[in-house]
MARRO-778296 format. One record per residue: x, y, z of N, C-alpha, C in turn; residue number from 1; residue in one letter. Coordinates in Angstrom, 3 decimals, padded with zeros to 6 digits. Each point is the difference from the previous one (the first is absolute). Layout:
<recs>
- neast | nnorth | nup | caeast | canorth | caup | ceast | cnorth | cup | resi | resn
- X | Y | Z | X | Y | Z | X | Y | Z | NUM | A .
...
</recs>
This chain:
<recs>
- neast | nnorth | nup | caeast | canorth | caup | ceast | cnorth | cup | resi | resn
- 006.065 | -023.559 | -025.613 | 000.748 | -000.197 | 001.235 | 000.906 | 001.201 | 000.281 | 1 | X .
- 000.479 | 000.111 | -001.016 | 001.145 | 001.803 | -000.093 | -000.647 | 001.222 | 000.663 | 2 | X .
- -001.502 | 000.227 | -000.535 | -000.942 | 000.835 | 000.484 | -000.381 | -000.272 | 001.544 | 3 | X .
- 000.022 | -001.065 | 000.175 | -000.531 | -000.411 | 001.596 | 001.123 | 000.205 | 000.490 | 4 | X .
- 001.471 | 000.253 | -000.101 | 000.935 | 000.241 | 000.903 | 000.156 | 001.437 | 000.242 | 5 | X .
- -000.149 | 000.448 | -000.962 | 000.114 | 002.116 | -000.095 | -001.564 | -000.064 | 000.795 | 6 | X .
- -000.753 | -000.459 | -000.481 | -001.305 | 000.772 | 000.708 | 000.112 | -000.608 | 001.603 | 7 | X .
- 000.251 | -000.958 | 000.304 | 000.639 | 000.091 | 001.848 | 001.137 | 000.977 | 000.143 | 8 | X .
- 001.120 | -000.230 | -000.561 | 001.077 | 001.306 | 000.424 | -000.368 | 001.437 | 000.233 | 9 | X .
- -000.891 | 000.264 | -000.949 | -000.372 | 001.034 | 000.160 | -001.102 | 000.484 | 001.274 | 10 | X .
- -000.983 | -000.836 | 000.203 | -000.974 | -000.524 | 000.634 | 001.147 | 000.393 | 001.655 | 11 | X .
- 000.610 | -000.708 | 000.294 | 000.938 | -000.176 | 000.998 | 001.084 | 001.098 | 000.328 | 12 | X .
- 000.161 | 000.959 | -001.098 | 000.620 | 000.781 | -000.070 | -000.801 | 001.393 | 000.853 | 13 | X .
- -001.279 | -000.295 | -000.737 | -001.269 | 000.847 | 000.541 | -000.225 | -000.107 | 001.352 | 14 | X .
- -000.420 | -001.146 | 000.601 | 000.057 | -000.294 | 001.310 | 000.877 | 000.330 | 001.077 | 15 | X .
- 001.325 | -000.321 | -000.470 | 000.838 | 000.442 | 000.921 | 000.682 | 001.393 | 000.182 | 16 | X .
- -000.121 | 000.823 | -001.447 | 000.721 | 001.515 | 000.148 | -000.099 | 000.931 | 000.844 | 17 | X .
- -000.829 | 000.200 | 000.786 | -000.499 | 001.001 | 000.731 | -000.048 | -000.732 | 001.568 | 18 | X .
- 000.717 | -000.947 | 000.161 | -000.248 | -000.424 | 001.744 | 000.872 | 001.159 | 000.700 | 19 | X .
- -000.205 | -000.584 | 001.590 | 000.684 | 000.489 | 000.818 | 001.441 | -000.141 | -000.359 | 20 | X .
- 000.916 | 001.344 | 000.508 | 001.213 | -000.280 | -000.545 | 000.967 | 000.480 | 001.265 | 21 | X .
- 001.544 | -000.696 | 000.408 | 000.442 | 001.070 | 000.591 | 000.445 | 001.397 | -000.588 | 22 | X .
- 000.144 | 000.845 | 001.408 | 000.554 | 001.508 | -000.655 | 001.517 | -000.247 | -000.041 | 23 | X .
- 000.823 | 000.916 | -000.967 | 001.474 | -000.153 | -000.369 | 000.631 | 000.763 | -000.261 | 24 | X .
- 000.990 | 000.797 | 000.424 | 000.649 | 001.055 | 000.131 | 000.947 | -000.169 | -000.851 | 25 | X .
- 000.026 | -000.033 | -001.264 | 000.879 | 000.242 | -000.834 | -000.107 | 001.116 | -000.624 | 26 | X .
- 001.426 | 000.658 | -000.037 | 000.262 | 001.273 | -000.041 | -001.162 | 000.787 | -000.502 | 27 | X .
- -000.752 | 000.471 | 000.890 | -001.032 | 000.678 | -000.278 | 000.127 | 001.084 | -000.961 | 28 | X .
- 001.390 | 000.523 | 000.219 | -000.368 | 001.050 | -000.791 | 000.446 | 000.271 | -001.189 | 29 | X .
- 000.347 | -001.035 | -000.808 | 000.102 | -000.547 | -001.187 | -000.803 | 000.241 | -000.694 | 30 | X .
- -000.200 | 000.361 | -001.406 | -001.359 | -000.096 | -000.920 | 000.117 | -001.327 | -000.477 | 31 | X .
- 001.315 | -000.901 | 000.004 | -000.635 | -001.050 | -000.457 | -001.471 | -001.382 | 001.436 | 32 | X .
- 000.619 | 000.642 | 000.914 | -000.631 | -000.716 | 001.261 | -001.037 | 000.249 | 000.361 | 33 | X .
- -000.518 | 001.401 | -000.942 | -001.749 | 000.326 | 000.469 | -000.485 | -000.432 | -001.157 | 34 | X .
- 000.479 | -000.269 | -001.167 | -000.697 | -000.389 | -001.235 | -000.122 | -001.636 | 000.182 | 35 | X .
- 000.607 | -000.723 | 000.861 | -000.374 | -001.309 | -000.253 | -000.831 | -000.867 | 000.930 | 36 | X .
- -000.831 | -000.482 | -000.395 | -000.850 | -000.863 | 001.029 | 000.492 | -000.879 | 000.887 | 37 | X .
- -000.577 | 000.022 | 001.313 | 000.672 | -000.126 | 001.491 | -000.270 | -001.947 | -000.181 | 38 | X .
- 001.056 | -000.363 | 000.768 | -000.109 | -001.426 | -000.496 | -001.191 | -000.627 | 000.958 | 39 | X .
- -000.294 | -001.316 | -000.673 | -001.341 | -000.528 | 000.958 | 000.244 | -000.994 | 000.890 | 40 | X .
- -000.381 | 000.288 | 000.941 | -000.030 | -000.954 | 001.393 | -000.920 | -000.042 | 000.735 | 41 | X .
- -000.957 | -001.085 | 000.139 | -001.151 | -000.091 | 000.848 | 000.440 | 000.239 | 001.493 | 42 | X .
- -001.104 | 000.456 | 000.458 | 000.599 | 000.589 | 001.465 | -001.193 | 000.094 | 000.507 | 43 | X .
- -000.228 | -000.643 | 001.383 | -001.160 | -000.498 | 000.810 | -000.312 | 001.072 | 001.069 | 44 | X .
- 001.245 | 000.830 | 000.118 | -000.344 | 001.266 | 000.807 | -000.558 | 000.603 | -000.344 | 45 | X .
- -000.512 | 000.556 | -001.633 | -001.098 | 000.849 | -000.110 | -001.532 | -000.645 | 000.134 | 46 | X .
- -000.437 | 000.945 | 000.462 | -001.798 | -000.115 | 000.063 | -000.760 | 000.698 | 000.405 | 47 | X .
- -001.635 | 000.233 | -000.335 | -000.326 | 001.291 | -000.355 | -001.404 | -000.654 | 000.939 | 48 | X .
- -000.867 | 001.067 | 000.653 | -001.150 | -000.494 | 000.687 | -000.816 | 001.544 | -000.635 | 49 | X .
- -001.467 | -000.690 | -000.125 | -000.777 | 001.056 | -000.115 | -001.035 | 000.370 | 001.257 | 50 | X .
- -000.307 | 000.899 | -000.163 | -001.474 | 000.688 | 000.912 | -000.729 | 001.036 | -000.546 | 51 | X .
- -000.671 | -000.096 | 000.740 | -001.782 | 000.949 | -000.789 | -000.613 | 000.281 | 001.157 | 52 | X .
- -000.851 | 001.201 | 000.053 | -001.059 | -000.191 | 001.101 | -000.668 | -000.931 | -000.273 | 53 | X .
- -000.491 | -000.369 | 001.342 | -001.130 | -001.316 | 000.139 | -001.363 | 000.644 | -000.653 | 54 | X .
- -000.192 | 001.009 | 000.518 | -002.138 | 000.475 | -000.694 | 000.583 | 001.857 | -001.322 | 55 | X .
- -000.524 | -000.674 | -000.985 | 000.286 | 001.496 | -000.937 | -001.270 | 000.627 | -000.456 | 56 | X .
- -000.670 | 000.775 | 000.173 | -001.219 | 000.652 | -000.627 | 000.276 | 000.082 | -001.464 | 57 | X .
- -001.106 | -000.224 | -000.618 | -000.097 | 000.173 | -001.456 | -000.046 | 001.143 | -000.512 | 58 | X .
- 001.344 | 000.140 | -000.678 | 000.406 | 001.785 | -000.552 | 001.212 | 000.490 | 000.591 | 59 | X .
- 000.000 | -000.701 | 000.860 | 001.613 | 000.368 | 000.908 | 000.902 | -000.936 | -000.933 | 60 | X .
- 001.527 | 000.145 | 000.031 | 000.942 | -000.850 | -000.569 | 000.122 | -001.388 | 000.625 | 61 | X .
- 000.667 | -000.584 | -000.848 | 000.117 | -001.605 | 000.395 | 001.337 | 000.035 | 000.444 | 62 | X .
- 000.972 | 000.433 | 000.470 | 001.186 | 000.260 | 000.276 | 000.695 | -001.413 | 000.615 | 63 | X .
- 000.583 | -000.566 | -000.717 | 001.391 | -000.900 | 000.191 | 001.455 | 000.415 | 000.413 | 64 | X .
- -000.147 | -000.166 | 000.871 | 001.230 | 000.110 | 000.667 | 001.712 | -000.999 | -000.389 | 65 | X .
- 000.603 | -000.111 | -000.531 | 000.982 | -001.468 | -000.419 | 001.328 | 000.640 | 000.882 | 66 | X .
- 000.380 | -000.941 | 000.783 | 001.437 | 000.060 | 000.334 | 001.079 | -000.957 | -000.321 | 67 | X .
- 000.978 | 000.298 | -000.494 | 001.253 | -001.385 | 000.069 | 000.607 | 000.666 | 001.346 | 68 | X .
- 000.253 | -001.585 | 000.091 | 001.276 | -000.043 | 001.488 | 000.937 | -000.701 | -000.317 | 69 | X .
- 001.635 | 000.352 | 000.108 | 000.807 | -000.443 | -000.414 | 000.740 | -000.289 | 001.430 | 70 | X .
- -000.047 | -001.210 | 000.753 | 000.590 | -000.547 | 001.368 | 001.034 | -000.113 | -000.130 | 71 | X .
- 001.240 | -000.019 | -001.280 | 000.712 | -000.481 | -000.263 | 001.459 | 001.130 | 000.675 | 72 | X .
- 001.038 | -000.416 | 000.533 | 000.982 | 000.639 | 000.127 | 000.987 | 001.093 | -001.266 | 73 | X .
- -000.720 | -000.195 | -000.630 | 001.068 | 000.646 | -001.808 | -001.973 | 000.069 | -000.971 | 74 | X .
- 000.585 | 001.415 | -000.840 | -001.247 | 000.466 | -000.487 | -000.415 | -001.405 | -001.025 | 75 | X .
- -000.831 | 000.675 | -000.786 | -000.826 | -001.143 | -000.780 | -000.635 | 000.650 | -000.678 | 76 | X .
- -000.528 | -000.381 | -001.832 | -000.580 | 000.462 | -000.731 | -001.311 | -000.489 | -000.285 | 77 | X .
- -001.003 | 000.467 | -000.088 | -000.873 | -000.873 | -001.035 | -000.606 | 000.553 | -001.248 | 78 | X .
- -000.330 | -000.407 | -001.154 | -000.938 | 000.146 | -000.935 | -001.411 | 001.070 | 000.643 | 79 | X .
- -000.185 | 001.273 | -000.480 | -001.198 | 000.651 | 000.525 | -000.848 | -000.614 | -001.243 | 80 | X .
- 000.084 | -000.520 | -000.894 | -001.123 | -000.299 | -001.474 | -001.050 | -000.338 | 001.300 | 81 | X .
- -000.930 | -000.495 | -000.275 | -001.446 | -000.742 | 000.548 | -000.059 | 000.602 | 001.283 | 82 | X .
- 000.724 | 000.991 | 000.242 | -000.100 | 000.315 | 001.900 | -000.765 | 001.415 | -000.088 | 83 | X .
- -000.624 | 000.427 | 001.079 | -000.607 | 001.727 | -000.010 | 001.327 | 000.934 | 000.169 | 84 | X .
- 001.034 | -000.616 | 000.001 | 001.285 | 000.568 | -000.380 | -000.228 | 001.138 | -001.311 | 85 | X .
- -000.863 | -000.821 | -001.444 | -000.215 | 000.497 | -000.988 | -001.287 | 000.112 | -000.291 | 86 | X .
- -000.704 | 000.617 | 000.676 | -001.571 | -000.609 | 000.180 | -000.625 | 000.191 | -001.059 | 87 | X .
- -000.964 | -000.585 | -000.322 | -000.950 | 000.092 | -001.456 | 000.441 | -000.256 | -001.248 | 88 | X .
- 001.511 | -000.879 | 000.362 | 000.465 | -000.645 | -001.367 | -000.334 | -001.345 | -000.493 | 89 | X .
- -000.371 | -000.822 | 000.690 | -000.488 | -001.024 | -000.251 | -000.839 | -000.578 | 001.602 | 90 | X .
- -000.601 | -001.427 | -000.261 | -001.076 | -000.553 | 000.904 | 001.341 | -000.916 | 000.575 | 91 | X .
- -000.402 | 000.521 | 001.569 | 001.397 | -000.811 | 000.444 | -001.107 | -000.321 | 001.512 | 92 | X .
- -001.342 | 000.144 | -000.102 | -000.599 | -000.409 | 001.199 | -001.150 | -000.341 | -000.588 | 93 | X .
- -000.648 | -001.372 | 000.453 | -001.550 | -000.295 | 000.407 | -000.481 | 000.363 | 001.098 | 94 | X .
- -001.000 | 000.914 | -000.731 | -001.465 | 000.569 | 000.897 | -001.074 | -000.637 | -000.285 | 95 | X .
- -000.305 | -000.692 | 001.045 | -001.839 | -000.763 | 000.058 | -000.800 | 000.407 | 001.213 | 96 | X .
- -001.361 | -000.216 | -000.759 | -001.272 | 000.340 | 001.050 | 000.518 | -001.151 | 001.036 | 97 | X .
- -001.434 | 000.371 | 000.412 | -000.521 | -001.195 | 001.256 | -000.501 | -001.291 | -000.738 | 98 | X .
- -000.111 | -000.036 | -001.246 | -000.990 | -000.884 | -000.510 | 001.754 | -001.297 | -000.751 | 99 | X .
- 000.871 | 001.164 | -000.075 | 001.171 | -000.911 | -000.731 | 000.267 | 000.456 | -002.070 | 100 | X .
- -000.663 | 001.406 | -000.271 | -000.078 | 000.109 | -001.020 | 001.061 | 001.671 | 000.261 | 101 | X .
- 001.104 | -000.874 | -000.683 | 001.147 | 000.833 | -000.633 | -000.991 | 001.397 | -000.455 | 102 | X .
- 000.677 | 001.360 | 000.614 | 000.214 | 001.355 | -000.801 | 000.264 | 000.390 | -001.089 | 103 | X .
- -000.880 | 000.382 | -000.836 | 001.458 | 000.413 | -001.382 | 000.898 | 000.852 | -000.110 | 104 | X .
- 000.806 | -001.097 | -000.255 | 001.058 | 001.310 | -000.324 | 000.135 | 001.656 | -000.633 | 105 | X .
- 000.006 | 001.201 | -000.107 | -000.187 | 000.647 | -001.124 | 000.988 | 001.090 | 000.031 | 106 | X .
- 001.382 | -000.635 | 000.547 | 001.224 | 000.576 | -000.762 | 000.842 | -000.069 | -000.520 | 107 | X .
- 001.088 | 001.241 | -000.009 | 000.899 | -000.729 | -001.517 | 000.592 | -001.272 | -000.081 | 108 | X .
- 000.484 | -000.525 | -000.905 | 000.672 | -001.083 | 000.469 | 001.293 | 000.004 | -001.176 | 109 | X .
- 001.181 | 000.262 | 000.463 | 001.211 | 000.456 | -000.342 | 000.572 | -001.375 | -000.706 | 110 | X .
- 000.739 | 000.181 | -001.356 | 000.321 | -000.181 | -000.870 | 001.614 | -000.373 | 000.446 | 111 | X .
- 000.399 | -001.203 | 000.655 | 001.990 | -000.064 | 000.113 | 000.499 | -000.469 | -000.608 | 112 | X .
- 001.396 | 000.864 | -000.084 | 001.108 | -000.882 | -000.655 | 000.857 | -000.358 | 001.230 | 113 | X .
- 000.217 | -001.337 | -000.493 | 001.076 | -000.980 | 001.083 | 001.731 | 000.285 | -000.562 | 114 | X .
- 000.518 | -000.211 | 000.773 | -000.259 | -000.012 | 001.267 | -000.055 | 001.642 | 000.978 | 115 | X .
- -000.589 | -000.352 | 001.027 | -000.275 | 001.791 | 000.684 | 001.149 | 000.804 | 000.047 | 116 | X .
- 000.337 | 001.339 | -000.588 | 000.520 | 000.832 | 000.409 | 001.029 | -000.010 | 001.670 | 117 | X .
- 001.193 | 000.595 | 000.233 | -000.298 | 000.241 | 000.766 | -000.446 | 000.985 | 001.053 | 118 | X .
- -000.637 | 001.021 | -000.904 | -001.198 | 000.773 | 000.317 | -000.877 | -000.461 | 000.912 | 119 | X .
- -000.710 | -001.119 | -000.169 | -000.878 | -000.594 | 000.291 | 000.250 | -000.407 | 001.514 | 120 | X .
- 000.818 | -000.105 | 000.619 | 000.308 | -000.216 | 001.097 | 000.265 | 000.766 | 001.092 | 121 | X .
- -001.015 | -000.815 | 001.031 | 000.526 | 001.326 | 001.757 | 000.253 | -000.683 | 000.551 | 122 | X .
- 001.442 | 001.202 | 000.744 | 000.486 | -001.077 | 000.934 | -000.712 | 000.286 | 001.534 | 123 | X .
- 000.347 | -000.757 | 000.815 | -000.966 | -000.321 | 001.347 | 001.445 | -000.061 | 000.919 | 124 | X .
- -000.045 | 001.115 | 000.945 | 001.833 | -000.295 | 000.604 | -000.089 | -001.341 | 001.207 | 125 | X .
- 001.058 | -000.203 | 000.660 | 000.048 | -000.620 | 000.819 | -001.290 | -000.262 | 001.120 | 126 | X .
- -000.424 | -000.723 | 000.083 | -000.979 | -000.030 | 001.666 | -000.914 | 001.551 | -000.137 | 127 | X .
- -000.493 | 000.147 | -001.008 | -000.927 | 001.040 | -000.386 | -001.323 | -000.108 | -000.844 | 128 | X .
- -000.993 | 000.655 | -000.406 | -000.926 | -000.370 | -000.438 | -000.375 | 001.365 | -001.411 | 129 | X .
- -000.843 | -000.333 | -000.858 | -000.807 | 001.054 | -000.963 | -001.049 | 000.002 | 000.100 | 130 | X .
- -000.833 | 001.022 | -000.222 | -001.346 | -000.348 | -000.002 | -000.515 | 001.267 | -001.035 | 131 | X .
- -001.585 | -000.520 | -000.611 | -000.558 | 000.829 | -001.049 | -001.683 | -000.291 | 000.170 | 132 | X .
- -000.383 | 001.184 | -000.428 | -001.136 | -000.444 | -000.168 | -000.880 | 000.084 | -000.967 | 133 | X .
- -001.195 | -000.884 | -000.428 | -000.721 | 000.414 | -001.215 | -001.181 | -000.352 | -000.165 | 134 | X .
- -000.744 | 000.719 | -000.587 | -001.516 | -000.031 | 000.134 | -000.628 | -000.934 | -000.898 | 135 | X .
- -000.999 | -001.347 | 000.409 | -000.001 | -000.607 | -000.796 | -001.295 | 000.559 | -000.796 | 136 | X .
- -000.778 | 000.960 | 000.414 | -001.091 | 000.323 | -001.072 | 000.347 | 000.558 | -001.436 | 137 | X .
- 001.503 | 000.167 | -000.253 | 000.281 | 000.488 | -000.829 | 000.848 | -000.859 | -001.419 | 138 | X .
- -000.368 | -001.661 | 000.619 | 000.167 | -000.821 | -000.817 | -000.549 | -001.507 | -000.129 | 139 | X .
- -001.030 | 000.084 | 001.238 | -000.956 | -000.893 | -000.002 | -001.576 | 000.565 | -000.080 | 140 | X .
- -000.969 | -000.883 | -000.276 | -001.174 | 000.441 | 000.023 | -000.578 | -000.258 | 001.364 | 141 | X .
- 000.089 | 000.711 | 001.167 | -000.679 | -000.656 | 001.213 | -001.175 | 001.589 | 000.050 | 142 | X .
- -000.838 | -000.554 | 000.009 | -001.380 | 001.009 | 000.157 | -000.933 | -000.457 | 000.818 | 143 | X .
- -000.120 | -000.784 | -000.061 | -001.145 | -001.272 | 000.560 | -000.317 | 000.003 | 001.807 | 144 | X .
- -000.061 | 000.237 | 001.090 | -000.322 | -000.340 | 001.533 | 000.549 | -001.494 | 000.278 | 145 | X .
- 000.910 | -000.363 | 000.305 | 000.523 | -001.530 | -000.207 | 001.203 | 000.147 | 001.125 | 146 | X .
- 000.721 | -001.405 | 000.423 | 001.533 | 000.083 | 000.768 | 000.305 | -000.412 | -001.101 | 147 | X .
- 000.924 | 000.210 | -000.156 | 001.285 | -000.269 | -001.024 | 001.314 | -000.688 | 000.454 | 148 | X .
- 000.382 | -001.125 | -000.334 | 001.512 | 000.059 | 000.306 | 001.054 | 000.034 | -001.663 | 149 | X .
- 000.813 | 000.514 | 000.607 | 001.426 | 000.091 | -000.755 | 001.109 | -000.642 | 000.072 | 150 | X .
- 000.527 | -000.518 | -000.819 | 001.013 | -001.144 | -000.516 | 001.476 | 000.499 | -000.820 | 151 | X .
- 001.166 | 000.032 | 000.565 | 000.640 | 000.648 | -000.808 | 000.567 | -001.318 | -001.271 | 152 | X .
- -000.011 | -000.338 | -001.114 | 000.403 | -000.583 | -000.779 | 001.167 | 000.515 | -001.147 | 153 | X .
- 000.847 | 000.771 | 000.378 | 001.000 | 000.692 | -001.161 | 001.605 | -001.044 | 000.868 | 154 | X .
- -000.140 | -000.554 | 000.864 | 001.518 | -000.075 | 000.396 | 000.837 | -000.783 | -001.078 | 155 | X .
- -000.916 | -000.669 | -000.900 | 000.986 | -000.854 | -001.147 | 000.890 | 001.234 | -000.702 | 156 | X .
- -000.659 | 001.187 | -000.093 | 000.593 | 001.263 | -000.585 | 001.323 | 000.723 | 000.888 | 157 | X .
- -001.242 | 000.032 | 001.580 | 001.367 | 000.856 | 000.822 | 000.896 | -000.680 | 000.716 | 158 | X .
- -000.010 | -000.903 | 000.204 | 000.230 | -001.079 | 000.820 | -000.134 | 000.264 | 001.549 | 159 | X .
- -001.139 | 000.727 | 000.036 | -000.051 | 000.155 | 001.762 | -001.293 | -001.079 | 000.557 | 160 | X .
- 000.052 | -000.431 | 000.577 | -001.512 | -000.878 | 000.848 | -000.579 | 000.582 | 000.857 | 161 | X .
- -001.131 | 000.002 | 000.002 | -001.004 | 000.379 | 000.676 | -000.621 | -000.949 | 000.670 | 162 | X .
- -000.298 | -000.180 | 001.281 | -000.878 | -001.185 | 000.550 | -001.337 | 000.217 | -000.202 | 163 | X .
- 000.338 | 001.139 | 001.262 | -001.866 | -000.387 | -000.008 | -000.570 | 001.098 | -000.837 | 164 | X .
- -001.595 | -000.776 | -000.158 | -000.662 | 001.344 | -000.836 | -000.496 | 001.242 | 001.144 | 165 | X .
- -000.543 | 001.231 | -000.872 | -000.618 | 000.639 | 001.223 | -001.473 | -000.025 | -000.633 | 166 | X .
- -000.918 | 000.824 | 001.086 | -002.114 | -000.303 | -000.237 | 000.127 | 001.260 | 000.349 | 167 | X .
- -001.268 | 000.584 | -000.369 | -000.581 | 001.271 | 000.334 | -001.893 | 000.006 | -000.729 | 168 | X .
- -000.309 | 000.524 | 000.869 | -001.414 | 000.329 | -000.595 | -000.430 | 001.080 | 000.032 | 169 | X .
- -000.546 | -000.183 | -001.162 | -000.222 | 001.450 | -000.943 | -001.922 | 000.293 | -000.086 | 170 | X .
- 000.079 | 000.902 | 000.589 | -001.537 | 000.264 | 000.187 | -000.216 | 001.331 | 000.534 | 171 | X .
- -001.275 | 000.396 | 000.233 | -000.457 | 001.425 | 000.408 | -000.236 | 000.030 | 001.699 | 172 | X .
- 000.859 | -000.237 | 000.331 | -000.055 | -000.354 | 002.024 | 000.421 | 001.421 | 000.405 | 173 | X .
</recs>
């Protein structure tokens, strides 16, 4: 029973370290205020939408586009872990054919200690947006003539949401 309480705490500890957080202006220019991790606060103003071209020839890049938008009046942080923030550190998206059969994965997949740095964090200012982009041939296997859609699944990490997915088809057109 002792073991089942540490292995949820911890479990829970995992889950929640890296959400959305507000930004906080404490004396910035302190060394003790950049060394310590920014406190956590879920915050519904961040969120991130993707896009892709709709038709990609085979051999050209798969290029993902990710933006956060932060609507919010006062900046906002989030967790980049699972985002193309840090791209090719871990699987923070499902890619499937047309048929419904998951991509493989085939990149790194990064090793954390909890809770995140606060390194690990960008901030997003007021009523402003980020954006990045990243190629997914360079960590999925898509070779094949197929549409594809994409799924972002990392927000338990960054705490940003994504609605919708985006499609593209990938062929010799």
């Amino acid at each position: 029973m002792k073991n089942y309480k540490i292995i949820l705490s911890a479990t829970l500890l995992t889950l929640s370290a890296c959400s959305v957080n507000n930004v906080k202006n404490t004396s910035a220019g302190s060394d003790s205020a950049k060394n310590q991790s920014p406190a956590i606060t879920v915050s519904t103003s961040l969120f991130a939408k993707m896009q892709i071209k709709p038709t990609i020839k085979v051999g050209d890049p798969v290029e993902l586009k990710f933006t956060v938008y932060n609507d919010a009046d006062t900046g906002r942080q989030f967790c980049k872990w699972h985002t193309p923030f840090e791209p090719l550190m871990s699987k923070y998206l499902d890619v499937k054919d047309a048929s419904g059969q998951e991509m493989l994965y085939k990149g790194a997949m990064a090793k954390r200690m909890m809770p995140p740095p606060a390194s690990s964090y960008i901030k997003v200012n007021p009523n402003d947006s980020l954006s990045t982009t990243v190629d997914l041939l360079k960590a999925y296997d898509i070779s094949k003539p197929s549409k594809y859609t994409v799924i972002y699944v990392g927000q338990n990490m960054s705490g940003l949401t994504v609605k919708d997915s985006v499609e593209f088809v990938y062929g010799a057109h």
